[in-house]
C-alpha positions as CSV (number, residue, x, y, z in Angstrom):
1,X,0.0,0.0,0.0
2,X,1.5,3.2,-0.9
3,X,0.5,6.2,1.3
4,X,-1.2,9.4,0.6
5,X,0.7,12.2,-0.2
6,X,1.5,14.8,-3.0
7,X,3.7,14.6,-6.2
8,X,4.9,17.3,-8.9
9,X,3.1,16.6,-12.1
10,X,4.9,17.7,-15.5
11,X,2.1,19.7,-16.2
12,X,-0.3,21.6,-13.2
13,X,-3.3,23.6,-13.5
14,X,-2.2,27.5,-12.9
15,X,-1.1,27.7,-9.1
16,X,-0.9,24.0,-7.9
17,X,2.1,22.8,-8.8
18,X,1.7,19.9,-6.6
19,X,-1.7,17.3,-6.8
20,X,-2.7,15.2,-3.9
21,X,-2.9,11.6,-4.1
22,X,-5.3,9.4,-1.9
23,X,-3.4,6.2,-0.7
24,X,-3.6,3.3,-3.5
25,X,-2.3,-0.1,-3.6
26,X,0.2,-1.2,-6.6
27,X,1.5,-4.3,-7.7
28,X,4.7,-5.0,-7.2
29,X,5.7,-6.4,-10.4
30,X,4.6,-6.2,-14.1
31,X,1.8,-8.8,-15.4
32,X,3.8,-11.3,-16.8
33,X,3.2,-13.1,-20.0
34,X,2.1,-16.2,-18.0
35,X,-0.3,-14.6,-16.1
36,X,-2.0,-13.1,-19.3
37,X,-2.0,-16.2,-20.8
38,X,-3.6,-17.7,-18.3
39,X,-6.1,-14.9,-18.5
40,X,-6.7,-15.8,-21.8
41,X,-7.5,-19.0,-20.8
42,X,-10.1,-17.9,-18.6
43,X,-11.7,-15.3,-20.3
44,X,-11.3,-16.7,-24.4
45,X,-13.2,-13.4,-25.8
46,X,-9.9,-11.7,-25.3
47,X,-7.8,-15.0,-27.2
48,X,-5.7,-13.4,-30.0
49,X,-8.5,-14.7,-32.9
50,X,-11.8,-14.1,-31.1
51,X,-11.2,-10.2,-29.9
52,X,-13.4,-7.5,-30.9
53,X,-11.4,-5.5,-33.2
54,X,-13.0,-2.6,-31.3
55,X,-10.6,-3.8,-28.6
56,X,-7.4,-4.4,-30.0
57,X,-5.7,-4.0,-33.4
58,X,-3.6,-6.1,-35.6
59,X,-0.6,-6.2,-33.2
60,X,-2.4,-7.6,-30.7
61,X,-0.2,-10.9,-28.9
62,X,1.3,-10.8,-32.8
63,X,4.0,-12.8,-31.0
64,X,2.6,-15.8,-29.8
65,X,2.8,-18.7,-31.7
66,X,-0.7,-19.2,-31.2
67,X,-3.5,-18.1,-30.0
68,X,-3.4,-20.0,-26.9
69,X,0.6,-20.5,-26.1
70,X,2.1,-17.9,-25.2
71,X,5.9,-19.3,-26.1
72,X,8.5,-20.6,-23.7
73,X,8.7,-21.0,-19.7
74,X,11.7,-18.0,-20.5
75,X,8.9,-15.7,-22.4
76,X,6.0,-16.1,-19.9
77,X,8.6,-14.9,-17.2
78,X,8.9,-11.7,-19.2
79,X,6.5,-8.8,-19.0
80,X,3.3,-9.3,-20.7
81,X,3.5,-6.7,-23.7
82,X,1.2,-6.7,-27.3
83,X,-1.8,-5.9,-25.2
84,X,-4.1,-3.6,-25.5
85,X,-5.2,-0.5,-23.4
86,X,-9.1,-2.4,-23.5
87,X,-7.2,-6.1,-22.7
88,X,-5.3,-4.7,-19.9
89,X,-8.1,-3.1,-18.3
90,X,-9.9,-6.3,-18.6
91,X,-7.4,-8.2,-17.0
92,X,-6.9,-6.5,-14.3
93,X,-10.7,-6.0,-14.1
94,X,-10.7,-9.9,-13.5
95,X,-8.5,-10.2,-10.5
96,X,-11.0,-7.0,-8.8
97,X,-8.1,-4.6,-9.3
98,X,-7.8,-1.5,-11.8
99,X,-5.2,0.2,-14.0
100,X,-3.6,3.2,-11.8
101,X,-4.5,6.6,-12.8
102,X,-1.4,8.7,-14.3
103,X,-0.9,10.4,-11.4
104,X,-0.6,7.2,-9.0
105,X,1.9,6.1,-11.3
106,X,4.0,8.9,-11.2
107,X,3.5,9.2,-7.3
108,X,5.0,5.7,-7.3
109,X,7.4,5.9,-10.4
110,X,8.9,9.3,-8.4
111,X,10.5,6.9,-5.8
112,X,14.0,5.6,-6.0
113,X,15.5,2.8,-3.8
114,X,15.9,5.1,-0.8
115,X,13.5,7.9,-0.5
116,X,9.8,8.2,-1.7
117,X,10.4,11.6,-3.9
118,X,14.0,11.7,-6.0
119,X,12.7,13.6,-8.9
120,X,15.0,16.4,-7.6
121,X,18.2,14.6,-7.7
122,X,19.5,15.1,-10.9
123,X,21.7,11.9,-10.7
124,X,18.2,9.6,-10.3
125,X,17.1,11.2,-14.2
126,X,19.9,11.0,-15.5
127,X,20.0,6.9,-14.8
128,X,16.0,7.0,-15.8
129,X,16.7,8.7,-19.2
130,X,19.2,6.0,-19.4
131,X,17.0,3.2,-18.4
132,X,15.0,4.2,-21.1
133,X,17.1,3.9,-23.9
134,X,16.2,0.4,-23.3
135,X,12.9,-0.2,-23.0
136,X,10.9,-3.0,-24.5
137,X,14.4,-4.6,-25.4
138,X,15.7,-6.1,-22.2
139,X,14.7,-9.9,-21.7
140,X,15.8,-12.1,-18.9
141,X,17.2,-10.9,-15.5
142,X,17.0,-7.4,-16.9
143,X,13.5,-7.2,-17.0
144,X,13.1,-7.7,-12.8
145,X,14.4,-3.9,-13.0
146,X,14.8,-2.3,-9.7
147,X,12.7,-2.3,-6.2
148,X,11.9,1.9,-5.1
149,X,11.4,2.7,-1.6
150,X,7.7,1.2,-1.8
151,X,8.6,-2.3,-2.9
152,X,7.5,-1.3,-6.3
153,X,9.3,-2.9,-9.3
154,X,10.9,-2.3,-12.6
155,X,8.7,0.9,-13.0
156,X,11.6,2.3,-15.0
157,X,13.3,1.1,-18.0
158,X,11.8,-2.4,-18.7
159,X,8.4,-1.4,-20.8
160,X,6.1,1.2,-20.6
161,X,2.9,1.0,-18.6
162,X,-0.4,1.7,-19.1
163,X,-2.8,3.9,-17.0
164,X,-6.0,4.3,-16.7
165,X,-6.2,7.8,-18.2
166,X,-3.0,7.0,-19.8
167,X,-3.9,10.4,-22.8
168,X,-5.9,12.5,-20.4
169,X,-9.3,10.7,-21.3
170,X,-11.0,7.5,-19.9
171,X,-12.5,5.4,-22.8
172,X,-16.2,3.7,-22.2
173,X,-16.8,-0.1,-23.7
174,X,-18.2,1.5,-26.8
175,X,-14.6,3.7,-27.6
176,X,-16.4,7.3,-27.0
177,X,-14.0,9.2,-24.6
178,X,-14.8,11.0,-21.9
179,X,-12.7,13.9,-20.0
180,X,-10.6,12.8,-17.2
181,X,-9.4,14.9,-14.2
182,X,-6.2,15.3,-15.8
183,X,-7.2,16.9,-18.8
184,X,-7.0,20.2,-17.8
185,X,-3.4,19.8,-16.8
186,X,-1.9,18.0,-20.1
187,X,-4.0,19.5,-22.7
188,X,-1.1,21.4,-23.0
189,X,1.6,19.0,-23.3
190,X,-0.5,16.5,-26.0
191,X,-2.0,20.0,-27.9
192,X,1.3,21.9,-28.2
193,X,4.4,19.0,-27.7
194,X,6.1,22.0,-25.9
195,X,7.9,22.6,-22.4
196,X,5.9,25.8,-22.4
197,X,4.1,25.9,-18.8
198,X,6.0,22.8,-17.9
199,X,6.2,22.6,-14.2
200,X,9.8,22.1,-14.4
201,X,11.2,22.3,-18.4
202,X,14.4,20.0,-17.3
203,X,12.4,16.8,-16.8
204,X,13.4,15.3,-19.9
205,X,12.3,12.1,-18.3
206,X,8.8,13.3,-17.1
207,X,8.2,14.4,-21.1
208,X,9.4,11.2,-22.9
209,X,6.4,9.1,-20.4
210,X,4.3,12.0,-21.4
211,X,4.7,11.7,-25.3
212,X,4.3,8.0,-25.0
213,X,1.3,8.3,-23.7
214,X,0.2,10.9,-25.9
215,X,1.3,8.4,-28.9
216,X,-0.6,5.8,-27.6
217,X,-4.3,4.5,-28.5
218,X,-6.6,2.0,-26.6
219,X,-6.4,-0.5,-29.4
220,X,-2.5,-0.1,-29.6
221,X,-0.5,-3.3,-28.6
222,X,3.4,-3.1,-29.0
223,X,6.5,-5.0,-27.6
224,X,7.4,-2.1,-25.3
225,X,4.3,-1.5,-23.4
226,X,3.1,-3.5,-20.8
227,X,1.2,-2.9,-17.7
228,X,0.0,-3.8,-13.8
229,X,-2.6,-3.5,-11.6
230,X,-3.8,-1.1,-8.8
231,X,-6.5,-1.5,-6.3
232,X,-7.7,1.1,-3.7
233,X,-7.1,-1.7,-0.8
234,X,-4.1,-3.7,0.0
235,X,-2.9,-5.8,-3.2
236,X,-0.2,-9.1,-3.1
C-alpha cells in the first residue's frame, strides 16, 4: 500500500504545482506473460482470434505462436506486452483490481531505492533517461528492473505501462471518450508537444512518459508497453 501524499506533475493547473494523491495499492511487479495467458484462458473473448477489433488492433499478442501458447517458460517470465489499453483493463478487471491513474503512477514511479520523492536529484534522471534507452528490449534478468522505496518494481526502463487515463481521457466499452481529471493539466503537453508551462522544463524524463502516452491509442499493442494493476485496498 503506498501512502497518501502529493507529487509534482509535468504539467499543473495554474497555481498547484503539486496534486494530492489518496493512498492506493500497486502491484509489485509487471503482469507477466504467464499470467495473461492464463487470463486468456479464462476469459477466451480476449484469445488473440476471437477479440473484438473494437478492442485491439492487428498487433495484438502478434508474438505468440498461437492463440493460446504464449511461447517458452523463459517468455512467460517476461512482462506481458502486445496488449491492449481495453485487454489490460480487462485483465486487471478480473482479478478486482484496476489500471492506476497517471498520477498514481507517477507518485509511485517518483521513488528511487531510498526515498519516496527523488525527482530532484539530478543523478536519479539521468539513470531514468538512461533506463529508457532500453525499453521493451531487455529480456531475462533485466526485466526484474529495480525495487523503489515502496517495494514497487521495474517501474523504469523495462516497458512502458499503461494507466487508466494513460492520454488525459478514460475510454467507455463502446470507444467514445470522456474527459478525465487530468485533462486540464496536459492539454497542453499533448496539444502543443512544448515545455511551455511545464512545471519544471528540465524533466526530460517526465516528457518522454508524457509523449508516449500521448502516442498511444486504446487499441495499440506493441512490444514495449506493458502494464499492472492497482486496487484502492491492500494488493499481493
Amino acid at each position: 500500500m503506498l501512502p497518501s501524499g502529493h507529487y509534482r506533475p509535468l504539467y499543473a493547473a495554474p497555481g498547484a504545482h503539486r496534486v494530492a494523491v489518496a493512498a492506493f495499492a500497486l502491484d509489485r511487479e509487471l503482469v507477466t506473460t504467464g499470467e495473461f495467458l492464463a487470463f486468456v484462458e479464462r476469459q477466451p473473448e480476449w484469445r488473440r482470434d476471437r477479440v473484438r477489433r473494437v478492442y485491439a488492433g492487428a498487433g495484438y499478442l502478434a508474438d505468440w505462436p498461437s492463440a493460446t501458447d504464449a511461447g517458452s517458460r523463459d517468455v512467460r517470465r517476461r512482462p506481458a506486452t502486445q496488449v491492449s489499453w481495453f485487454a489490460a483493463r480487462a485483465y486487471c478487471a478480473s482479478l478486482g483490481k484496476r489500471l492506476p491513474t497517471v498520477d498514481e503512477w507517477e507518485y509511485a514511479a517518483a521513488a528511487s531505492e531510498r526515498v519516496a520523492d527523488a525527482t530532484g536529484d539530478a543523478t536519479f534522471r539521468a539513470r531514468l533517461l538512461a533506463l529508457y534507452a532500453g525499453v521493451g528490449k531487455r529480456t531475462g534478468a533485466d526485466t526484474r528492473g529495480f525495487e523503489n522505496a515502496y517495494g514497487v518494481r521495474a517501474l523504469h526502463g523495462v516497458v512502458w505501462e499503461w494507466t487508466r487515463d494513460f492520454n488525459s481521457v478514460v475510454l467507455d466499452d463502446d470507444s467514445r471518450a470522456t474527459g478525465s481529471g487530468a485533462d486540464a493539466r496536459d492539454r497542453h503537453l499533448y496539444c502543443a508537444s512544448a515545455a511551455l508551462g511545464a512545471t519544471d522544463p528540465s524533466n526530460y524524463a517526465a516528457f518522454l512518459r508524457h509523449a508516449v502516452r500521448a502516442g498511444l491509442g486504446a487499441r495499440s499493442s506493441t512490444s514495449a508497453v506493458g502494464f499492472r494493476c492497482a486496487a484502492n485496498t491492500v494488493i499481493s
